[in-house]
C-alpha positions as CSV (number, residue, x, y, z in Angstrom):
1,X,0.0,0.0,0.0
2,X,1.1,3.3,-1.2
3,X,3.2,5.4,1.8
4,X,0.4,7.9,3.9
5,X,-2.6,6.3,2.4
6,X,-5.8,7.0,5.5
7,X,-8.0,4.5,6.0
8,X,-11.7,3.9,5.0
9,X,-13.4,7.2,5.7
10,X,-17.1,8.1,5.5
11,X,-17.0,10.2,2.1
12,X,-18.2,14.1,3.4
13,X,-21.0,14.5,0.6
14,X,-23.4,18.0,0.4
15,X,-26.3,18.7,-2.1
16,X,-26.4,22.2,-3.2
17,X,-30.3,21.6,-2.5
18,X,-29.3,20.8,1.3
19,X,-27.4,22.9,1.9
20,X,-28.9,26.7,3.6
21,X,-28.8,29.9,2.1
22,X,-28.2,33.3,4.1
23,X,-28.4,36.6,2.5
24,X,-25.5,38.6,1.3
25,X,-27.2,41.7,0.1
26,X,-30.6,42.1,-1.6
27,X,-31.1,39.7,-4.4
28,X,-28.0,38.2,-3.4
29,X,-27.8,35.0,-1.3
30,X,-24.8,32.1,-0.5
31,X,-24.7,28.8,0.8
32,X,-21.7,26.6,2.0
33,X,-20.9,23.1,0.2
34,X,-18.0,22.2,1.9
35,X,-15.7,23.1,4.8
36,X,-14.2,22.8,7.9
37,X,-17.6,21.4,9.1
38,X,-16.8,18.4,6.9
39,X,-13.4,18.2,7.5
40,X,-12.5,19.7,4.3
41,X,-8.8,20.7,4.7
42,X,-8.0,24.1,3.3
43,X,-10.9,24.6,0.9
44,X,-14.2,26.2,1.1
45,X,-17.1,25.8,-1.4
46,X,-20.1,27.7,-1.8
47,X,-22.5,28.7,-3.8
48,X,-23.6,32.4,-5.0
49,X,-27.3,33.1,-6.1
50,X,-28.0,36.3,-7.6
51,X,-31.7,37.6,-9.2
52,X,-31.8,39.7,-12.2
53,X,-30.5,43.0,-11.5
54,X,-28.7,42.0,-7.8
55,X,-25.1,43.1,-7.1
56,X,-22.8,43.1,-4.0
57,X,-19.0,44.0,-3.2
58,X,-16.6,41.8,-1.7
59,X,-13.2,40.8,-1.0
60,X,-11.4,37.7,-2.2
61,X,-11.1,34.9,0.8
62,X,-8.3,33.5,2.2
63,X,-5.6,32.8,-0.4
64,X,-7.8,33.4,-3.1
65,X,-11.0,32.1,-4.5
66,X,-11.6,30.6,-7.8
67,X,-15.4,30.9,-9.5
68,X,-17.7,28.7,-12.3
69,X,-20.1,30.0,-13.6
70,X,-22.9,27.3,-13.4
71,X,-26.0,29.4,-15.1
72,X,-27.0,33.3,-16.6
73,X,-24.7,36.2,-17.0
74,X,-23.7,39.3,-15.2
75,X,-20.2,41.1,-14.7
76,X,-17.1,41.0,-12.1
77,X,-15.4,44.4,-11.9
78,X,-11.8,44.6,-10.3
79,X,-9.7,47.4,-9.8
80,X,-7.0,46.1,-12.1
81,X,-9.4,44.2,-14.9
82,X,-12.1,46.4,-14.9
83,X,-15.7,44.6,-15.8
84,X,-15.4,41.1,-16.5
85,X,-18.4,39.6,-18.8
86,X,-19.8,36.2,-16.7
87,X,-21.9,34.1,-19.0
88,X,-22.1,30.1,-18.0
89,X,-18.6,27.8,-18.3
90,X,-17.1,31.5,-17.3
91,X,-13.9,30.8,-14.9
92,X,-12.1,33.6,-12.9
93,X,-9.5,33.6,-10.2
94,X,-9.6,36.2,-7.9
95,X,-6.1,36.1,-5.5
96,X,-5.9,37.1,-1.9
97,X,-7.6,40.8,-0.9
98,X,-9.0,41.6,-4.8
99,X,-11.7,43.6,-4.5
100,X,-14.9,43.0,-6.8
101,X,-18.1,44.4,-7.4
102,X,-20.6,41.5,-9.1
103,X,-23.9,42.3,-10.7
104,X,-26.3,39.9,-12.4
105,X,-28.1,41.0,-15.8
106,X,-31.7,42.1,-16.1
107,X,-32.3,39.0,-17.9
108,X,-32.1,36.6,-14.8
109,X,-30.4,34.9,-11.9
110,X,-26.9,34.6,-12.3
111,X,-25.2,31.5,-10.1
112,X,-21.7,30.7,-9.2
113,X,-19.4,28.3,-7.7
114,X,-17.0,30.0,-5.8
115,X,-14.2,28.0,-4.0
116,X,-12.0,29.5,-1.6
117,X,-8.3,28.5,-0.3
118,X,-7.0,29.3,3.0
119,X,-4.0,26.6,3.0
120,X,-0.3,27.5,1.6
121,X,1.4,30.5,1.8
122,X,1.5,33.8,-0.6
123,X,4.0,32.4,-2.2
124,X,1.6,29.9,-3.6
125,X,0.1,32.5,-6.1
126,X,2.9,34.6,-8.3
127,X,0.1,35.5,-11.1
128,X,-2.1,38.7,-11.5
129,X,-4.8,39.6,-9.2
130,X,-7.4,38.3,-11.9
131,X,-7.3,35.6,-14.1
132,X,-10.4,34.5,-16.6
133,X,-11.3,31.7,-18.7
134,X,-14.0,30.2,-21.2
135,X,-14.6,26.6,-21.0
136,X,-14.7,26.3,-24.6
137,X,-11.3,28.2,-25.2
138,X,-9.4,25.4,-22.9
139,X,-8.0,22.5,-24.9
140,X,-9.3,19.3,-23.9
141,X,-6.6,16.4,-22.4
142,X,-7.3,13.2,-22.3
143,X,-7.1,10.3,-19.1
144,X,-8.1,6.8,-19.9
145,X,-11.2,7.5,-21.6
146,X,-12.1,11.1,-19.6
147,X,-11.6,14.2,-20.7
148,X,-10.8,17.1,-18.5
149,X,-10.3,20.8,-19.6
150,X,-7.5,23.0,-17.1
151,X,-9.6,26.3,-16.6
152,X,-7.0,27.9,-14.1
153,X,-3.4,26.7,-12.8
154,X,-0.4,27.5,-13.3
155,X,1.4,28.5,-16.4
156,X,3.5,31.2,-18.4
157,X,1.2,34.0,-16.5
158,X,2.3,32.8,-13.0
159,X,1.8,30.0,-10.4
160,X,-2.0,30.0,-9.0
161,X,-2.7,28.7,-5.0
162,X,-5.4,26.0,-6.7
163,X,-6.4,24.3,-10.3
164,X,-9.9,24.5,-11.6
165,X,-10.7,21.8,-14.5
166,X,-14.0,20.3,-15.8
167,X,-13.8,16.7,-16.4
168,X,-16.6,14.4,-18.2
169,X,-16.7,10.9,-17.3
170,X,-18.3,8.4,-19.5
171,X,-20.0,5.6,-18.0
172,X,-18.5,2.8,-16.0
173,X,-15.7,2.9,-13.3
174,X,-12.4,3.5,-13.5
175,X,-9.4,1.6,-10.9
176,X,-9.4,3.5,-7.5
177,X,-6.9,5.9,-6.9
178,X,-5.5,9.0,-4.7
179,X,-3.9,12.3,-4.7
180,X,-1.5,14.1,-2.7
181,X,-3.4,17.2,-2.7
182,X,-7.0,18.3,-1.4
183,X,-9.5,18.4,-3.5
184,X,-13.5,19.5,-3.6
185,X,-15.4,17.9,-6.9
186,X,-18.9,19.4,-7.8
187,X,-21.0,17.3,-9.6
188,X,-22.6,19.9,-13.0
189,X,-24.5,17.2,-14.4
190,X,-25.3,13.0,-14.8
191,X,-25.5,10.6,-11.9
192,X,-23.0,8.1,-10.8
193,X,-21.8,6.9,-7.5
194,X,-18.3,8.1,-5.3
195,X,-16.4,5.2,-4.2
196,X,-14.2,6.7,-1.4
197,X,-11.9,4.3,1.0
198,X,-15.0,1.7,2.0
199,X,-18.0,3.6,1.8
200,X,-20.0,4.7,-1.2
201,X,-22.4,7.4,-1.5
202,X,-24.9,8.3,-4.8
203,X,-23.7,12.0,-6.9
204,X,-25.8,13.4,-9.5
205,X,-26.3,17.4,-10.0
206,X,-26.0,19.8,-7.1
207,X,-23.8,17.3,-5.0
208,X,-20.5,18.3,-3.8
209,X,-17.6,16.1,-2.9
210,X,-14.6,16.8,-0.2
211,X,-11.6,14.2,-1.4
212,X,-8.8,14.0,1.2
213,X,-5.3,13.6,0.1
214,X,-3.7,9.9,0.2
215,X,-7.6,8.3,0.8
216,X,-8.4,6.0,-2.3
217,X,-11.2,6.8,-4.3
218,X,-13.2,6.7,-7.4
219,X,-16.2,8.6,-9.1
220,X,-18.4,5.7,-11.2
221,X,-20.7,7.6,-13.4
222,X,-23.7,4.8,-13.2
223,X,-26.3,6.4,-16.4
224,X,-25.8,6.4,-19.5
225,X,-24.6,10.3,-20.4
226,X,-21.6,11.8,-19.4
227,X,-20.9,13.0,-15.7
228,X,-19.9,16.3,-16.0
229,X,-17.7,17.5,-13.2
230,X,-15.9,20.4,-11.7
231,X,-12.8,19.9,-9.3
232,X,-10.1,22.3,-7.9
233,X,-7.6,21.2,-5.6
234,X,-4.6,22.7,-3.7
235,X,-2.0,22.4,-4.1
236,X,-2.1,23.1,-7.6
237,X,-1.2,20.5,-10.5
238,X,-2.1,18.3,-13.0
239,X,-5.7,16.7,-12.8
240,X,-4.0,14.0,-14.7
241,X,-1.5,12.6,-12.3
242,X,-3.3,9.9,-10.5
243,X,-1.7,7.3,-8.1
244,X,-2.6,4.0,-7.8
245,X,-5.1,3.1,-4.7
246,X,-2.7,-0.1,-4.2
């Protein structure tokens, strides 16, 4: 057995339905996923609901927080990349004490996942104070037979505290496996099942996942369409570089 591997752990599993909302502002309301409740180390997830026309201010969290947008359109405005156009499969990292102004469009509700980091150091982050990325502008790499797309990490630009990626999983399982790094998936759509250390527990849309470093695990995708996911982890890397459960 690989070297720091934990033993079988209850997997910490939260449905964005579940999970209670308080208000921000008017219009403007956010739930936790996943955190220290759930023994996620390091990372917080949550999920920001605005109506049509709602805006709020707000500093970046701890290290930094990285967003996905999961529906509608709006704008982020920074003091160094001025307004920001957020339309769905939108990514943006904002690093530690950016301050932003959001706003939703008149046209409807505009929702985000925003994860924050609060492990590492400064150090962790060399690049700008605001990064952003498009889904369909990232080039798809290839695991097996899963595809995953890096929407922020590090690269010619600067190192970054986390990496966001989407991943789609086709259907069946893949061997079990771990990481060295923390990492938070959120299930976007399909149904499937995570396999982590000796407990399972049933994913489809709205469920978010805390995987600890070192604990094997697998997500099955149990339909017949793709699961669609979205991970970030810290530190940051390669969503490719998997380790054998065994």
């Amino acid at each position: 057995m690989s070297r720091g591997l934990t033993g079988p752990a209850a997997p910490a599993v939260r449905t964005a339905r579940a999970a209670p909302a308080r208000p921000l502002a008017a219009g403007v309301t956010t739930a936790v996923l996943l955190g220290g409740r759930d023994g996620c180390r390091g990372l917080r997830q949550r999920r920001l609901r605005l109506t049509a026309g709602a805006r709020f201010s707000a500093m970046a969290a701890g290290l930094g927080e990285s967003w996905f947008v999961t529906g509608g359109a709006g704008s982020l405005e920074t003091p160094e990349s001025g307004a920001v156009p957020l339309r769905e499969g939108v990514a943006v990292w904002l690093r530690r004490g950016t301050r932003y102004r959001c706003r939703a469009d008149a046209g409807g509700a505009l929702k985000v996942l925003a994860t924050a980091v609060f492990a590492g150091s400064a150090g962790d982050d060399t690049g700008p104070a605001t990064r952003v990325a498009a889904l369909e502008d990232c080039e798809p790499e290839h695991t097996g037979d899963r595809e995953f797309r890096v929407l922020l990490g590090s690269g010619p630009a600067g190192r970054l505290a986390i990496t966001q990626f989407a991943g789609l999983i086709p259907p069946g399982r893949a061997p079990d496996h771990h990481h060295a790094y923390n990492e938070v998936v959120h299930v976007l759509a399909g149904r499937g099942v995570v396999h982590l250390g000796d407990a399972d527990a049933a994913i489809g849309p709205g469920t978010s996942v805390y995987l600890p470093p070192f604990q094997p695990h697998c997500l099955e995708n149990t339909g017949s369409e793709l699961l669609r996911v979205l991970g970030v982890f810290h530190p940051a890397g390669s969503p490719a570089a998997k380790n054998p459960a065994t």
